[in-house]
C-alpha positions in Angstrom: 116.5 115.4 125.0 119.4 116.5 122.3 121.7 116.7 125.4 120.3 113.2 126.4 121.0 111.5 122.8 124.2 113.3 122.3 125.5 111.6 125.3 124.2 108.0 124.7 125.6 108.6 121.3 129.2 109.2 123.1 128.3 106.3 125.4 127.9 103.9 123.2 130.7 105.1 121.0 132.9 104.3 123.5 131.0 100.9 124.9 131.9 99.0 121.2 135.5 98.8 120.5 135.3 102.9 120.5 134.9 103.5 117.0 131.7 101.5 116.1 129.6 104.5 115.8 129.8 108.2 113.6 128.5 111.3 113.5 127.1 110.5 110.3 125.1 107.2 111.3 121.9 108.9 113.0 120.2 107.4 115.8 116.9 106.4 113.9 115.3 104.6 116.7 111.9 104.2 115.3 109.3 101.3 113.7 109.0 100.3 110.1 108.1 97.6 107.8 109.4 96.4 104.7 106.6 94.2 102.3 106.4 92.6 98.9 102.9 92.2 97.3 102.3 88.7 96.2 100.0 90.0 93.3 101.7 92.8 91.4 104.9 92.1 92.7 105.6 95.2 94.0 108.1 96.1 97.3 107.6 98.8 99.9 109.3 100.6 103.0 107.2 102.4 105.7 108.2 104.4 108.4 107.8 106.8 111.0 110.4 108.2 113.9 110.3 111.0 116.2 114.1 111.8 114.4 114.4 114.8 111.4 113.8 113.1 108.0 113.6 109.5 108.9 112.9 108.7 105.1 116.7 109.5 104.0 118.2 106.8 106.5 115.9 104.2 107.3 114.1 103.3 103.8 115.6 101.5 100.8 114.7 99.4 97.9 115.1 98.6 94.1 112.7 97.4 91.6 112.8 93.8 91.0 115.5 93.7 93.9 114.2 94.2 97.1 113.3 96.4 100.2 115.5 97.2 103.2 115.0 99.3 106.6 117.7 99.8 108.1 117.1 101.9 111.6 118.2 101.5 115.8 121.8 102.8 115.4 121.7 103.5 111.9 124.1 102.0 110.0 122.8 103.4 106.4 125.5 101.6 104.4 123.0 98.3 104.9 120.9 100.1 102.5 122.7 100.6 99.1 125.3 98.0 100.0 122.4 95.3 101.0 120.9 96.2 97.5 123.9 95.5 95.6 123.8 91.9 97.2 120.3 91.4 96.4 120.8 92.2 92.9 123.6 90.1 92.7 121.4 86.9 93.7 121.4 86.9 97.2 118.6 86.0 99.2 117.3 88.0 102.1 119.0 86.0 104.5 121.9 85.7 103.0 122.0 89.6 102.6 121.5 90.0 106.1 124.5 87.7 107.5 127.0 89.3 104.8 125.9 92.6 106.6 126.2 91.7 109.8 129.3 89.7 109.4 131.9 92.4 109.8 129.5 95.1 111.7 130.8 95.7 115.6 127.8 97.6 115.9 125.4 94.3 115.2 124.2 94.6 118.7 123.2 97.9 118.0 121.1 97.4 114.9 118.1 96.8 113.7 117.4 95.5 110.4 114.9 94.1 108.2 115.3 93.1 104.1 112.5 91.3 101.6 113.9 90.3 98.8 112.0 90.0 95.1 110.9 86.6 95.8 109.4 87.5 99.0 111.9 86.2 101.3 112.1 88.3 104.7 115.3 88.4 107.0 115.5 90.5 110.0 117.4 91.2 113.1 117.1 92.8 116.1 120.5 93.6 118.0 120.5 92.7 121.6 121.5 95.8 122.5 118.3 97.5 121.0 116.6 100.3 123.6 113.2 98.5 124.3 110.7 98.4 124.1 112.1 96.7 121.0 110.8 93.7 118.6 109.9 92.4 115.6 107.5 89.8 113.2 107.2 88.4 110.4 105.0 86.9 107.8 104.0 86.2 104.7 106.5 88.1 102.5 106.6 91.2 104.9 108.4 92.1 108.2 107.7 95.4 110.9 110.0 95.6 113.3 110.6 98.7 116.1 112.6 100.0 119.1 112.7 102.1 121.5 108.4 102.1 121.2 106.5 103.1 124.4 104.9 99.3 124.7 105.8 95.9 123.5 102.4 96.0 121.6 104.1 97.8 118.6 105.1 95.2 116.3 101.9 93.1 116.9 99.4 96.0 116.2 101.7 96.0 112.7 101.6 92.7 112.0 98.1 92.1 112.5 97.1 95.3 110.4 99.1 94.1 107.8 97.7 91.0 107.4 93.8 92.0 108.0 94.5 94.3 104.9 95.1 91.9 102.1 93.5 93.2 99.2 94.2 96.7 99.3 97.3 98.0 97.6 100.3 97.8 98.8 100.6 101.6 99.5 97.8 102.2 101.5 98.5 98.7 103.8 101.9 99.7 104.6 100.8 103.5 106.0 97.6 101.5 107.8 100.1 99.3 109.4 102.2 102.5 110.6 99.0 103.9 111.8 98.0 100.6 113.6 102.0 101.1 115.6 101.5 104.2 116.5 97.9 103.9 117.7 99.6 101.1 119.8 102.0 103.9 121.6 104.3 104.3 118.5 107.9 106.2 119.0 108.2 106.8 123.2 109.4 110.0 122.3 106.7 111.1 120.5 107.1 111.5 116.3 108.1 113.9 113.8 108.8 112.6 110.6 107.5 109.4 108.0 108.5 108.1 105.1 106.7 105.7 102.3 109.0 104.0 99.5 107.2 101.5 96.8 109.2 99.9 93.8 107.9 97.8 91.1 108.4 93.8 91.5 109.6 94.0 87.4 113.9 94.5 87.0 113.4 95.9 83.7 110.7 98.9 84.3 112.6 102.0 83.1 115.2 104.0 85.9 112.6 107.3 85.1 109.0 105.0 86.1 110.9 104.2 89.5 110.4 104.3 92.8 106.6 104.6 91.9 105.9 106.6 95.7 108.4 107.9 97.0 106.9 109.8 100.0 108.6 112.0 103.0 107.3 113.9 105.8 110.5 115.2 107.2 109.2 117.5 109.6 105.6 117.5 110.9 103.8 117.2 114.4 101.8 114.8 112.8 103.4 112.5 110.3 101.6 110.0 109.4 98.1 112.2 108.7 100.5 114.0 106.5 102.0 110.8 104.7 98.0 109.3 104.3 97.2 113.2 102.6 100.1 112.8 100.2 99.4 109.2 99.3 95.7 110.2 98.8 96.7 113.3 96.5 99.4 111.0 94.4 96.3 108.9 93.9 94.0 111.8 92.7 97.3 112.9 90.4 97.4 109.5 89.0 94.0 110.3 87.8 95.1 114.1 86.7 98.1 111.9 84.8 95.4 109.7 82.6 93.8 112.3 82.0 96.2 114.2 80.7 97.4 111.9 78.2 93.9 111.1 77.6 93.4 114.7 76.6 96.7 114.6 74.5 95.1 112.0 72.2 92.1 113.7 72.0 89.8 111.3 74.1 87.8 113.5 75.9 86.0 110.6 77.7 88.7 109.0 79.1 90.4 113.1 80.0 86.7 113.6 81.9 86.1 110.6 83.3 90.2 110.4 85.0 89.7 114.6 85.6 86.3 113.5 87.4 87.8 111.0 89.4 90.2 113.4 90.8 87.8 116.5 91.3 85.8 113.8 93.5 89.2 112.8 95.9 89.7 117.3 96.2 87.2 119.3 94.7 89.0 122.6 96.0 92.0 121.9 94.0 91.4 124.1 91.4 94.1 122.6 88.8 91.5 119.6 89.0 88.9 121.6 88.6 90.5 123.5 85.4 91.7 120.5 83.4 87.8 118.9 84.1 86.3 122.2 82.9 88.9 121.9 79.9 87.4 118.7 79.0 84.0 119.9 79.3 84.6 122.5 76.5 86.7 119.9 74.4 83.6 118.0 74.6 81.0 120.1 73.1 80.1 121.1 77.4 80.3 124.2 77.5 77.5 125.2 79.9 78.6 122.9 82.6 82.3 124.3 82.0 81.9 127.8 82.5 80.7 127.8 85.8 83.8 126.0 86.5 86.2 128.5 84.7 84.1 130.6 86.9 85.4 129.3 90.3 88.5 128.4 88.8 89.1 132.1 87.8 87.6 133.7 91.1 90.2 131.6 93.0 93.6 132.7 90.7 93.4 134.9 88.2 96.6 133.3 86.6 94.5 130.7 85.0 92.4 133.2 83.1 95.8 133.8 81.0 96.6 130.5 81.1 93.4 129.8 79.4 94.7 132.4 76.3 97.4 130.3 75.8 96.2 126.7 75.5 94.5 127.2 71.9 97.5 127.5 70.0 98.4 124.0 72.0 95.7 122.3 70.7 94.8 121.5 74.0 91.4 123.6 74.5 89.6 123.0 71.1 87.0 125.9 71.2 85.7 128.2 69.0 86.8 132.1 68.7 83.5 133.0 70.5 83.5 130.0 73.1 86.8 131.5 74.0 85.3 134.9 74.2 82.8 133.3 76.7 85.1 131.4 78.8 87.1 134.0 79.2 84.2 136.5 80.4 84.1 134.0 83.1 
């Protein structure tokens, strides 16, 4: 297969003028889509190729700008170059022809851009290994090549639109689940990707991308890609209840802390900071048992548990300390 790709690289190379193509462009043939969320605003990339770390080509976006995959015979300059016109006031469509305009390659590409208002533009070079295609809706586009069926881009589409409701997250990895369930990547897959950005210009540079999700290398992607987005959930939980704990609100800290035990009960840091908040409560007979299993499973958290007094952060008496730690 390398030998295989290495020479249609060189084929093509020479088919276009002879210096259309790099070394550096990779050949991310592959399906994606690219979606705004009418309700919060927010814009996403999804992803999945059989092609090392598909995330780091294909998948680009800026909050309050806009989303672009840029995949087929990669041409990865469409990404921060197609942002830069978005953010200057360009629409989607008008991103897409300024792109194309001066690309020898155009027949080679596949693109697809939404902008902050929702617009979608995408293209699909003639030249495109098939099974290759594309649709679009409502503020979101999928879009693949080189899939083993023509059924790809429908099974997207129609996942993407029977989702409405969720967010925007967990439609765009259903959607790459309903493609590959379809036949997906005729070589087979290795690596996924999942990018979401805020719809507001102004959210701070440090609160952005709000997922930013890669599988570079896995035999099964996109069950790795769905794992990750679950566990950012549960740690958006852990986060709230973190700060929660900070301001001493120890119903907010166990109610967040419980939500995330619920998601993973095995992870024992979830398990901790909920026993944590037990104590802090005035709990301590449902905490111990949970120091207990905590403790059993790393022994690193015992000491850890020394520490956190003098941070203000486990509010126990000398003896409830003495009787944690027995644990």
């Amino acid at each position: 297969m390398k030998r295989y790709l290495i020479f249609l690289f060189s084929l093509v190379s020479l088919s276009v003028n002879g210096q259309v193509f790099k070394s550096s462009e990779p050949l991310a043939h592959t399906f994606s889509i690219v979606a705004r969320d009418s309700e919060t605003g927010e814009m996403a990339v999804g992803v999945q190729s059989h092609w090392f770390s598909v995330g780091t080509a294909v998948s680009w976006a800026k909050a309050g700008v806009g989303a672009i995959a840029t995949q087929s015979f990669t041409n990865i300059s469409f990404g921060p170059r197609g942002l830069e016109l978005l953010e200057e006031g360009k629409t989607a469509q008008q991103t897409l022809d300024i792109l194309l305009s001066d690309d020898d390659g155009r027949d080679f590409r596949q693109v697809a851009i939404v902008d902050a208002n929702g617009n979608v533009a995408v293209h699909t070079g003639v030249k495109c290994i098939s099974e290759a295609g594309m649709r679009t809706g409502e503020g979101y586009s999928v879009q693949a090549n080189m899939m083993l069926t023509d059924e790809v881009w429908d099974a997207m589409a129609e996942d993407f639109e029977k989702s409405k409701g969720m967010p925007l997250a967990e439609r765009v990895v259903s959607a790459l689940k309903a493609a590959q369930k379809a036949g997906g990547d005729i070589r087979g897959k290795q690596s996924a990707a999942l990018l979401v950005v805020s719809g507001d210009k102004n959210v701070k540079p440090w609160e952005d991308p709000q997922i930013d999700l890669r599988v570079d290398d896995a035999e099964e992607p996109l069950v790795e890609l769905d794992r990750l987005l679950r566990v950012y959930r549960a740690y958006e939980h852990m986060s709230a209840g973190d700060l929660a704990l900070e301001v001493n609100d120890m119903d907010k800290a166990l109610s967040e802390y419980g939500a995330a035990q619920k998601m993973f009960p095995d992870n024992l840091e979830m398990k901790y900071w909920t026993a944590v908040a037990l104590a802090n409560n005035g709990d301590l007979e449902k905490a111990l048992p949970m120091f207990r299993e905590v403790f059993k499973g790393d022994k690193n958290w015992k000491e850890l548990t020394r520490r956190l007094p003098a941070s203000g952060l486990l509010q126990v008496g000398e003896d409830q300390l003495k009787a944690i730690l027995k644990q």
